[in-house]
N, C-alpha and C positions, 0 to 999 in steps of 0.2 A: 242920828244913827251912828254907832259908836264905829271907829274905823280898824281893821285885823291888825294884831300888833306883827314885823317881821320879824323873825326869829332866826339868830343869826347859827352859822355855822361853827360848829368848835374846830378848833385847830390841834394837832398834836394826831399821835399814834395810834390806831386803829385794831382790834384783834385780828382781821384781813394782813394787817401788812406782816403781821407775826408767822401767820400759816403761808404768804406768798415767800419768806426770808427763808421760811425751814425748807420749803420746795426748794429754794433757788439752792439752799448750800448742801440740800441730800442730793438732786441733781450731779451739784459741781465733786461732792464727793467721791460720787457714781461713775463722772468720765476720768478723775484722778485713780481709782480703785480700775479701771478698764487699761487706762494709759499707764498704769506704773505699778501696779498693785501686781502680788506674786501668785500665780495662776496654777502652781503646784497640787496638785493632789495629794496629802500626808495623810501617812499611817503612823499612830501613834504606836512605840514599842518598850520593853523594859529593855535597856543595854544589857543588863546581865544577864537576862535571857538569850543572847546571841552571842556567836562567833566571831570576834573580831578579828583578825589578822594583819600584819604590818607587811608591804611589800617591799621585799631586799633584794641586794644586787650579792648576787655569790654563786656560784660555780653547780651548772645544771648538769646533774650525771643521766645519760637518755638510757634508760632501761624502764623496763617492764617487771612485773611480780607475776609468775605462771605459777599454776600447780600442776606437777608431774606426778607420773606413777609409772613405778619401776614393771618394767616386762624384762624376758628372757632376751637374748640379742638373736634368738633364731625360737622360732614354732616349727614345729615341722606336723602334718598330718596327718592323721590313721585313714584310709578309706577302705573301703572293702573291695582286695582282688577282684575278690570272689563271694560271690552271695552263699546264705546258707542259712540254719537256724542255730542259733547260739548252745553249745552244750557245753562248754566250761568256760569258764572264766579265769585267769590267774595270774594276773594281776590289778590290786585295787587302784585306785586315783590316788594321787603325790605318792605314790612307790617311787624308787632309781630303777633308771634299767638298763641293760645293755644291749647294744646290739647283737639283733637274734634270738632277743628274748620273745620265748610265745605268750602272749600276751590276751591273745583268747583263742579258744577250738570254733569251728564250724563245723553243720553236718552238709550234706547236698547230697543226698542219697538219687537224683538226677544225674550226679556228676559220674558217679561210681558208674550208674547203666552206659553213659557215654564213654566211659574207659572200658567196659567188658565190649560194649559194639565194635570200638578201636581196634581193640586188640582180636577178635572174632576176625574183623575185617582184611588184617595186617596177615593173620596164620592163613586166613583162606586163599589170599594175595601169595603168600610165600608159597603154598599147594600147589597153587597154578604157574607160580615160577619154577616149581621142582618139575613138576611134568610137562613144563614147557619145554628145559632143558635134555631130559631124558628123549621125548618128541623128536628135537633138534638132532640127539645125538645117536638115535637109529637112523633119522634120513640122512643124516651124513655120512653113516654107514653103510646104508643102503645107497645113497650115492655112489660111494668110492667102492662097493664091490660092482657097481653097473656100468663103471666105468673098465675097471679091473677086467670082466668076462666082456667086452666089448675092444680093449686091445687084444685081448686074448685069441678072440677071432677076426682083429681084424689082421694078426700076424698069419694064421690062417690061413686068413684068404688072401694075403698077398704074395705068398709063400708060392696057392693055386693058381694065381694069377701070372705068376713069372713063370708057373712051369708051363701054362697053356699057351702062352706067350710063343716059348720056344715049340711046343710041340705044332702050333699054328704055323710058324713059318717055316717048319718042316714038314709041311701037310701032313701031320700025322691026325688030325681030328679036326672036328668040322666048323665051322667059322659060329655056328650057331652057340657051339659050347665055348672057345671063346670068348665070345660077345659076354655068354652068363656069368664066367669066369668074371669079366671084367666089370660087371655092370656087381657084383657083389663084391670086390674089393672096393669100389666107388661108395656103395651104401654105408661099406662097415665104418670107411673112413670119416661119410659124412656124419653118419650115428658118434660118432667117438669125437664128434667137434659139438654137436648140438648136445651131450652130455656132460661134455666138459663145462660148456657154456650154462647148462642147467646148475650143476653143482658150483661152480663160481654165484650165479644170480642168487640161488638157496642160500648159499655163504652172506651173502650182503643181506639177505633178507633176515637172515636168521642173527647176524650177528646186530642189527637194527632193531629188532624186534627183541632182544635180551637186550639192549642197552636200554628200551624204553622200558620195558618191566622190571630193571635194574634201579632207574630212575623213577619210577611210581613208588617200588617199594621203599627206596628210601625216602621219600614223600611219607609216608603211613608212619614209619618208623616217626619221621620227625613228628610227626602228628601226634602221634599215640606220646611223646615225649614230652609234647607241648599238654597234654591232656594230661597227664600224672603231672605236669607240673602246678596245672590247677590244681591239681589236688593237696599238695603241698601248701599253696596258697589259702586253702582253708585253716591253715595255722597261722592269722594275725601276729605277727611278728616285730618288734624294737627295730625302725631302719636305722638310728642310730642311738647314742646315749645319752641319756636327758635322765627328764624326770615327765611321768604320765601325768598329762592334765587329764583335762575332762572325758569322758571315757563314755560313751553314751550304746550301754550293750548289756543285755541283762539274757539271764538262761531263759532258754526258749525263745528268744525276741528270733524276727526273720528280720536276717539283715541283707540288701538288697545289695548287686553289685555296684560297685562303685559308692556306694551311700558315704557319709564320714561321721564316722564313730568315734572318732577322738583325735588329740594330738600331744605331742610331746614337746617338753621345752627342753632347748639346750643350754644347758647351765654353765659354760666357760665362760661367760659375758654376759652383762647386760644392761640394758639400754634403756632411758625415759624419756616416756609419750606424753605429749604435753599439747592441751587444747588453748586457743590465742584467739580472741577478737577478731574477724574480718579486718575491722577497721587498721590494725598493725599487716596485713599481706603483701602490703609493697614492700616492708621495711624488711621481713624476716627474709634470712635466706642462710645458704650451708658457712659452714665456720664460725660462723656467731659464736660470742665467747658468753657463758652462765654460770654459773656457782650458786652455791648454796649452804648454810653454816649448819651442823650436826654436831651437837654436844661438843660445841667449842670448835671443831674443826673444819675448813673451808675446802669444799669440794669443787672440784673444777670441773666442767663443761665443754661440751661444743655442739654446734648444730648440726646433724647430722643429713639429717633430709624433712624438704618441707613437702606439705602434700598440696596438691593445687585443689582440691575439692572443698568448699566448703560447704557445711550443714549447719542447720539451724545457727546463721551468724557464727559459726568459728572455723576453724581449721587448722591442722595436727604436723606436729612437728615433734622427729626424733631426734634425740640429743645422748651424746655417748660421753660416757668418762674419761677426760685428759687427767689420768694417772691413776693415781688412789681412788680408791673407792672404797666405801663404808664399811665397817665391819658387820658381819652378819645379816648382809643383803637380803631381802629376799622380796620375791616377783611380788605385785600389789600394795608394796608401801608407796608414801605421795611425802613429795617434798614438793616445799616451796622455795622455787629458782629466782632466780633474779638473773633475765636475761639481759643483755645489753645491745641496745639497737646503734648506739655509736658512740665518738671521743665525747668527754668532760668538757665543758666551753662555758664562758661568763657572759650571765642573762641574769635578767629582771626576774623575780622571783615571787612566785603566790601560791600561798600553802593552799594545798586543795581543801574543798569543802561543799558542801550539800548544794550550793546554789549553782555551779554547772546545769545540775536536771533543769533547771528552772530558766535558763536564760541559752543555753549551749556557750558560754564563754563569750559572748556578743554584748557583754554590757554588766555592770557590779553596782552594788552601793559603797559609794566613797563618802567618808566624816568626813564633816569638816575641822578645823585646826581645833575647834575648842570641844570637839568631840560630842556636839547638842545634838547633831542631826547628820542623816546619811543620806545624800543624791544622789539619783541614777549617772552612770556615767559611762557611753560606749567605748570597749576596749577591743582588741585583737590578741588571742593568743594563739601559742603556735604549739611546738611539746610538750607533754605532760609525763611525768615518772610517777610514782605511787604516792608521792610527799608533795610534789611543785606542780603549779603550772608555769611555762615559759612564755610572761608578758611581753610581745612586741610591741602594741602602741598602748596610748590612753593612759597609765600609772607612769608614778614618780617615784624611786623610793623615799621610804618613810613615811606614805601614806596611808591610810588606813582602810580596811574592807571588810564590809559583810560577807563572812565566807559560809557562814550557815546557811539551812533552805529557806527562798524564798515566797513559799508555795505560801503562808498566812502574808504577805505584805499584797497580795492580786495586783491592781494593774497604778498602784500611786509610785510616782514620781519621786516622792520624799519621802525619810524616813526622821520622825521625831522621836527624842527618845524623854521617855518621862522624868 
């Protein structure tokens, strides 16, 4: 029986040990690529598609760029005295006008019936102060003749009383006649003090009683004066000189008392309203110096008054003219001011550009030296004018930045440039 031959094993390299070497060195590759490898996210981009800018150190002017629009330095208001229904009109809108110009008619044919009851009222008032008077001035004639025929007798009776007098104490007559004698010189005298005293009291009453219907009627009087004055007030009048704005009053319209139906501007001056960013409201305030260039020539500013209200994100500030002023001004032209919020001072410098919206100032893309690529990089800034922003940390000058938007790079890290 033949015996199994042993068949030895080959020596050498195996297709295993190939697939175990390729594991072993993508592995080692894998913790080299984890441990040292660059983990940026890159957006590929064309350089000449974007905004590069260089940051320089040179002299930051802090102002702002507004736009203004020229007003009148005073409005003054139309409102209506007096209500009525519109029946002339005469003067149109942008006429000049002066004061006391009538400016529109009123009707108030209300007003008129109140002036004729006024004055009904004031005649019939007068009526009864005429025959008040006349009243007063028979009883005080009749007074003083009641007093008159009461000394009259009571001389009289004092005359009969002195003669009874003596004839009593010559018993010539009887104690009884006398007594009567004396007992009516006693009456008349008393009668001629209680009349006196009547006509005194009359006197105070009477001259009381004219002084209040003295004082009524001049009450009426002013009255009825105050009421023709409405009436005059139906003639919308110029209160002083300008030029008529807006004018809102047409024939026949009913215009209500007090309503406002227009106003005037006063053209010796004028002044521009300019809307600002919330964001600048600490910074603005009165005196602020502004200028502005017009066909070569620089006009001078100031701030006049700030308003503390703001809307829709802004708030409004007047600014008057320090000197000259433009030739052939007029209300609703708009310049653009260049305010200044303070001194000139040397800062780091970054010409504005689209990537603010996109980051708030909190970080940029900076080149590198040979210009291949642009890294995020966190910065701080502080001031901004229409041209700069004022870099306090993170930039060097003479480096470089993406100052375009960065709204197509989304959220990578790196910027390659093709």
């Amino acid at each position: 029986m033949a015996m199994d031959k042993v068949i030895e094993k080959k020596k050498g390299l195996k297709r295993w040990h190939f697939y175990l070497a390729g594991g072993i060195l993508g592995f080692l590759f894998l913790v080299y690529q984890i441990a040292f490898g660059d983990h940026q996210s890159v957006f590929r981009a064309e350089q000449d598609k974007l905004s590069i800018s260089s940051v320089v150190d040179g002299q930051f002017n802090d102002y702002i760029t507004i736009i203004g629009q020229v007003e009148p330095i005073t409005t003054i208001y139309l409102d209506a005295i007096e209500g009525g229904r519109v029946e002339e009109r005469l003067i149109e809108e942008g006429s000049m006008v002066e004061k006391g110009d009538i400016i529109l008619k009123l009707e108030n044919s209300q007003l008129y019936q109140t002036i004729m009851n006024s004055e009904a009222s004031l005649a019939e008032k007068e009526n009864y102060l005429r025959n008040t008077k006349i009243s007063f001035e028979t009883e005080l004639i009749q007074s003083r003749r009641n007093i008159l025929e009461n000394e009259y007798r009571l001389i009289r009776k004092k005359r009969h009383f002195e003669q009874y007098t003596k004839l009593f104490h010559d018993e010539l007559i009887s104690q009884e006649d006398f007594l009567q004698a004396q007992e009516d010189f006693d009456f008349e005298t008393r009668l001629l003090e209680i009349n006196k005293l009547k006509a005194k009291n009359d006197s105070l009453i009477r001259v009381t009683s004219m002084n209040t219907l003295e004082i009524d009627l001049k009450k009426m009087r002013q009255m009825l004066k105050l009421v023709r004055e409405r009436l005059d007030n139906l003639n919308v009048k110029a209160p002083v000189d300008g030029q008529l704005g807006m004018l809102d009053a047409e024939i026949g319209q009913s215009i209500g008392q007090g309503q406002r139906i227009g106003l005037i501007h006063v053209l010796d001056n004028y002044k521009v309203k300019a809307r600002i960013d919330e964001h600048y409201i600490d910074r603005v305030r009165r005196d602020l110096a502004a200028a502005f260039d017009r066909s070569g020539t620089n006009f001078q500013l100031n701030v006049k008054k700030v308003y503390p209200e703001v809307r829709e994100g802004q708030f409004e500030i007047d600014l008057l003219f320090d000197g000259q002023k433009p030739d052939n001004i007029r209300a609703g032209q708009t310049y653009h001011i260049k305010l200044e919020l303070g001194q000139a001072e040397k800062a780091l410098l970054l010409p504005r550009g689209g990537f603010f919206q996109s980051t708030g100032g909190q970080w940029v893309f900076v080149l590198n030296e040979a210009g291949t690529e642009a890294v995020k990089r966190p910065i701080r800034i502080g001031k901004q004018n229409p041209q700069y922003y004022e870099v306090l940390e993170g930039l060097e000058p003479g480096e470089k930045v993406i100052t375009s938007s960065y709204e197509l790079f989304g959220d990578n890290d790196k910027i390659v440039f093709k």
